[in-house]
C-alpha positions as CSV (number, residue, x, y, z in Angstrom):
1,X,4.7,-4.6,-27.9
2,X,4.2,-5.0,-24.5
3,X,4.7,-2.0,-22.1
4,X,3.8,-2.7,-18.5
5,X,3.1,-6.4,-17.5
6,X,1.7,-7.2,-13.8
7,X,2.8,-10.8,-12.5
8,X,1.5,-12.7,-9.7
9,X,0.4,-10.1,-7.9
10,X,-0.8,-9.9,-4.5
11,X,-1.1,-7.2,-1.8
12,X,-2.7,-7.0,1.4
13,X,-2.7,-3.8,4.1
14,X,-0.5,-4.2,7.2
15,X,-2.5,-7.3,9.7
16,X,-5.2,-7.3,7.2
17,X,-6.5,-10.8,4.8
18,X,-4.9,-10.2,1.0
19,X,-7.2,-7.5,-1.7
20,X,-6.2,-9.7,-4.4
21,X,-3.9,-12.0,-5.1
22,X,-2.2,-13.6,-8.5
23,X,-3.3,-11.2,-10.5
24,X,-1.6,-10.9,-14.3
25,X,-2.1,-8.3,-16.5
26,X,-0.2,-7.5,-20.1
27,X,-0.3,-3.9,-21.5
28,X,0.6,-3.6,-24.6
29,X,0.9,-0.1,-26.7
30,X,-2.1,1.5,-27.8
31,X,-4.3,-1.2,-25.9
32,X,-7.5,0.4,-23.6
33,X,-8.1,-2.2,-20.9
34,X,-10.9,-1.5,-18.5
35,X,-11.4,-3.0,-15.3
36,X,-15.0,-3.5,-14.2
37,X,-16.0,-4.7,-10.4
38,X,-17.9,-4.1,-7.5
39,X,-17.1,-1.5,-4.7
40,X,-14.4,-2.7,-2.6
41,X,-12.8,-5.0,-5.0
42,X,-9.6,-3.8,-5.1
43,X,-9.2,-2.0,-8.5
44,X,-8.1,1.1,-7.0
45,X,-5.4,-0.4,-4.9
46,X,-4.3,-2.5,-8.1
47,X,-4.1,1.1,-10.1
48,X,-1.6,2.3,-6.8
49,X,0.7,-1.3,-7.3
50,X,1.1,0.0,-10.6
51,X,3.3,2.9,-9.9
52,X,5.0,1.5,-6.9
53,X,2.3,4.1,-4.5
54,X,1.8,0.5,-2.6
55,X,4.0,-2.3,-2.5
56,X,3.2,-5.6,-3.4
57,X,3.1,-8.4,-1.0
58,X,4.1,-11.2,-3.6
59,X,4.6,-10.7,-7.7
60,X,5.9,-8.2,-9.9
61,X,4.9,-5.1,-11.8
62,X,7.2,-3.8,-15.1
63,X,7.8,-1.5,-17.0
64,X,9.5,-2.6,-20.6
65,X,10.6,-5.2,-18.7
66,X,12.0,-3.6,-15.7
67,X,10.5,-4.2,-12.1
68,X,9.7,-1.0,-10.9
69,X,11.0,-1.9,-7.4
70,X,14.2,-1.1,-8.9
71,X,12.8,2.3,-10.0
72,X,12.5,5.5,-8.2
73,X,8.7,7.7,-8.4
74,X,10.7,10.2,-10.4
75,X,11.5,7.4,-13.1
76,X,8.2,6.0,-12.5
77,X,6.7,9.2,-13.4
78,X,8.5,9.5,-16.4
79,X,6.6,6.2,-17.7
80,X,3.2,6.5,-15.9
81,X,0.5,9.1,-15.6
82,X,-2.0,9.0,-13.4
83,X,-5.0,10.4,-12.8
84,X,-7.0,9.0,-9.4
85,X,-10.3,9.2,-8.4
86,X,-10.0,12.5,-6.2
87,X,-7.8,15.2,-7.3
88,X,-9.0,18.2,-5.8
89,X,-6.6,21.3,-5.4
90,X,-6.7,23.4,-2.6
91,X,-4.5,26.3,-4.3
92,X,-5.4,28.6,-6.7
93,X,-2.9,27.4,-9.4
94,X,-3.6,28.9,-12.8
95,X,-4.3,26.2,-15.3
96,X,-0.9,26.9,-17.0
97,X,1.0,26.1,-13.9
98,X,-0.9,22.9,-13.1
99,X,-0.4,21.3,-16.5
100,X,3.4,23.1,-16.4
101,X,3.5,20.5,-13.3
102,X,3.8,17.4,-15.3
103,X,7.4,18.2,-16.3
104,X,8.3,18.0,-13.2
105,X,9.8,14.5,-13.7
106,X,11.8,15.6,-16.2
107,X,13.4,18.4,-14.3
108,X,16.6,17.9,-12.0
109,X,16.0,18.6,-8.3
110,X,17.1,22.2,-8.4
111,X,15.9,23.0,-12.1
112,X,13.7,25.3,-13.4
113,X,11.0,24.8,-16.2
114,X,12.6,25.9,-19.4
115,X,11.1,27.0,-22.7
116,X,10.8,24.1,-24.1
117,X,8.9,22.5,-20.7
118,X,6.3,25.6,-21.8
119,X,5.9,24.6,-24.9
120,X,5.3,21.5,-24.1
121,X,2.7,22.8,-21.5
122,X,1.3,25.0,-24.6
123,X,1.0,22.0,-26.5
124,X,-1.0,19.9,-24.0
125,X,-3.1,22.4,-23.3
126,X,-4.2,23.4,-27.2
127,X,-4.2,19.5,-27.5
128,X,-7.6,19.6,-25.1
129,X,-8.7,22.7,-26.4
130,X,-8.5,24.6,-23.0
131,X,-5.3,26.8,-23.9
132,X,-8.0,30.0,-23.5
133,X,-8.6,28.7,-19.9
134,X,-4.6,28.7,-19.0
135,X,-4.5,31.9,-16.7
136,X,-7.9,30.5,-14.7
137,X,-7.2,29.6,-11.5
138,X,-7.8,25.8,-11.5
139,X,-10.2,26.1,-8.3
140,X,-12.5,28.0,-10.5
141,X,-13.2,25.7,-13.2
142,X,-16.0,23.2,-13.5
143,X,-15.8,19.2,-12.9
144,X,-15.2,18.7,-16.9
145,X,-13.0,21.2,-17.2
146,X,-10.5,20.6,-14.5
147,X,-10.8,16.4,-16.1
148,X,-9.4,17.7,-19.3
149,X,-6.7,20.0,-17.6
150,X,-5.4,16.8,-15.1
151,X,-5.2,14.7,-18.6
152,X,-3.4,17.6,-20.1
153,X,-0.9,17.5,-17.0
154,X,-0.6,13.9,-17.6
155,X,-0.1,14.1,-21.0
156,X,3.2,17.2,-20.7
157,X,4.5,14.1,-18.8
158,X,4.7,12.1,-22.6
159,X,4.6,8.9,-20.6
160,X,4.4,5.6,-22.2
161,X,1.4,4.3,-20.2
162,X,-1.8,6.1,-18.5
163,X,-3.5,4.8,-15.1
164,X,-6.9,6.4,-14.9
165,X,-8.8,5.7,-12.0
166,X,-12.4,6.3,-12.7
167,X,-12.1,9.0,-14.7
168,X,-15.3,10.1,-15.3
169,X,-17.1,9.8,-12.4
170,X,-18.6,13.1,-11.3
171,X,-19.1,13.5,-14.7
172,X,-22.0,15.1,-16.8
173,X,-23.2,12.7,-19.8
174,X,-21.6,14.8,-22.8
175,X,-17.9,15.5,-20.6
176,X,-18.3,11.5,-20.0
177,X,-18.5,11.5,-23.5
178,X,-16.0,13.3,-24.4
179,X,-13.4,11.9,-21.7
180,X,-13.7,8.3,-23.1
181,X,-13.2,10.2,-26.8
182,X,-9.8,11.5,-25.7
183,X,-8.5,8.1,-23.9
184,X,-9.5,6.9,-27.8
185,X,-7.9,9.1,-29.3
186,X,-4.7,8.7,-26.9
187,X,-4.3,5.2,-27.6
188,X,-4.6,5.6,-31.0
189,X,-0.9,7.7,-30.6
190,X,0.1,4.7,-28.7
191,X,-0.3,5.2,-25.3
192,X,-1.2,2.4,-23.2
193,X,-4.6,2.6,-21.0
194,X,-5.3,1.3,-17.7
195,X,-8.6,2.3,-16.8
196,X,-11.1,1.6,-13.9
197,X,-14.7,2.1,-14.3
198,X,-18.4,1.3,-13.3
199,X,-19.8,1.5,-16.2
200,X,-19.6,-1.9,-18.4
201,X,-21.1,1.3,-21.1
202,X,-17.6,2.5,-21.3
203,X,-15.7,-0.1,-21.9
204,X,-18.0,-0.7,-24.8
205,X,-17.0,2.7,-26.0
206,X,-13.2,3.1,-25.5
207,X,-11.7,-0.5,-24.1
208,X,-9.9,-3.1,-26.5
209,X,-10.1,-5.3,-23.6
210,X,-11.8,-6.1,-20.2
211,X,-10.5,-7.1,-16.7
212,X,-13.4,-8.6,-14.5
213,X,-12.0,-8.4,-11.0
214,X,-14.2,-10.6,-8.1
215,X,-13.2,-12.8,-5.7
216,X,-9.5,-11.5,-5.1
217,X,-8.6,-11.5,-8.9
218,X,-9.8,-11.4,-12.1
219,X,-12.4,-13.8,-13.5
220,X,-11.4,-13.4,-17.0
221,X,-9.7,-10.7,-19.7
222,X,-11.4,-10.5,-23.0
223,X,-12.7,-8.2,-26.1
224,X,-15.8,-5.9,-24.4
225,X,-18.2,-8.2,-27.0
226,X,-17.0,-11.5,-25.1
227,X,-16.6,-10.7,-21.5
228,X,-19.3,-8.6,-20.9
229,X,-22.1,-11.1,-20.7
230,X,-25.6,-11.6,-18.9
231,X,-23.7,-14.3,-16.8
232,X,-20.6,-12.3,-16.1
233,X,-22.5,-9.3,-14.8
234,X,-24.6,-11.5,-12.8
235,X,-21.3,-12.9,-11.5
236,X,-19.7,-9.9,-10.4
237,X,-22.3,-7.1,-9.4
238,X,-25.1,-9.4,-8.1
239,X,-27.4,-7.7,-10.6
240,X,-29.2,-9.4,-13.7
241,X,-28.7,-7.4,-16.7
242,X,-29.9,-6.3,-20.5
243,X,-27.1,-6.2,-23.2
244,X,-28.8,-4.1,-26.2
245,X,-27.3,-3.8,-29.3
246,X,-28.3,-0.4,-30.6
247,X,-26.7,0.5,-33.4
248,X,-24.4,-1.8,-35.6
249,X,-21.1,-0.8,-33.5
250,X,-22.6,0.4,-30.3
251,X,-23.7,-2.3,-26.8
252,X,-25.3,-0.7,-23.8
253,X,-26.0,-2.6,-20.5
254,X,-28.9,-2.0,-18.9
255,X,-29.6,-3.2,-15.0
256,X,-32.9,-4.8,-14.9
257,X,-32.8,-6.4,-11.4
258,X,-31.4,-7.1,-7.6
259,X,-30.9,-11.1,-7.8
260,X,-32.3,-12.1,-4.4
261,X,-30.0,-15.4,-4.1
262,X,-27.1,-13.0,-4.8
263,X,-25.6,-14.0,-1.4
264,X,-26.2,-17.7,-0.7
């Protein structure tokens, strides 16, 4: 069942040439698709279309078949979590309240939380096994820990769909590890996963399928094990590249390389 569907899309910053341009994208429930590309490329500005942050120039983004033009943030939050790249508070927060945040959608303007918005906040946070963290201020905690409390926030949401925009850079190895291992475990409830990433590794790991973005747009969407190819990363990062096979469900890529005609 498809859940969010991107059509035609192109955007382009005021007096400035377009990022991309036709892009298409289906999202279907429970489906992990990664998007790998350079620096620059335009996959964090394609996360933003997603949830109406920018506007499109041409095209369409929906939501179970709705354009979300026609939707307010508040509706759009109710459907979409997000996590971007940078998401560092300034305030003290406990943990509690910044998960308790993700209701928010769900309130009226002049509402309160209610009991069951704190259970729901309880639930999220047990869910991520940081419920002993939930009177820490947020500021305190480390990289991995404040990761798992911005999915729990995203997660009290209960939207349909998650945006994830790099989510585990700044990581350590094992809270890498264990990020991609949630966003599994997510889709397997049926969430819908958009991520972006760097790491052709992780989309091995977690992703269903993979978005190449170059060139204004996507070169091609396909299983991990069919778009993620010698040529392809050659293609898109300007690197030649090892695809290792080591153990019977597991592919790493290794960079072996700078190609030197990578420009001409």
């Amino acid at each position: 069942m498809t859940i969010l569907e991107v059509k035609n899309a192109t955007f382009a910053y005021e007096n400035s040439d377009n990022i991309f341009e036709g892009v298409n994208l289906t999202v279907d429930r429970g489906d992990v698709i990664c998007i790998l590309g350079s620096n620059g490329c335009g996959k964090t500005t394609l996360m933003k279309c997603m949830n109406k942050l920018h506007e499109l120039k041409d095209g369409a983004v929906y939501i179970n078949g709705e354009n979300i033009k026609t939707m307010d943030q508040r509706t759009i939050a109710r459907n979409i979590g997000y996590i971007p790249q940078g998401h560092v508070s300034t305030f003290a927060f406990s943990v509690f309240d910044v998960v308790l945040m993700g209701r928010t959608p769900h309130l009226d303007y002049l509402d309160s939380p209610g009991k069951k918005d704190r259970l729901i906040t309880e639930e999220a946070l047990k869910k991520f096994g940081i419920y002993h963290l939930k009177n820490k201020p947020y500021t305190s905690l480390s990289g991995g820990e404040q990761q798992l409390v911005f999915f729990a926030r995203v997660i009290a949401q209960q939207p349909q769909i998650l945006l994830l925009d790099e989510p585990t850079s700044h990581l350590d190895f094992g809270n890498q590890l264990k990020t991609l291992n949630i966003i599994s475990k997510l889709s397997q409830e049926g969430i819908a996963i958009v991520m972006t990433s760097h790491y052709p590794d992780h989309a091995f790991i977690s992703a269903n399928k993979v978005a190449l973005m170059k060139d204004q747009g996507f070169l091609g969407i396909d299983t991990p094990n069919n778009i993620i190819t010698t040529e392809n990363m050659e293609r898109v990062y300007g690197i030649h590249v090892k695809i290792m096979e080591i153990s019977p469900n597991r592919k790493i890529c290794v960079p072996i390389e700078i190609l030197t005609d990578y420009n001409k």
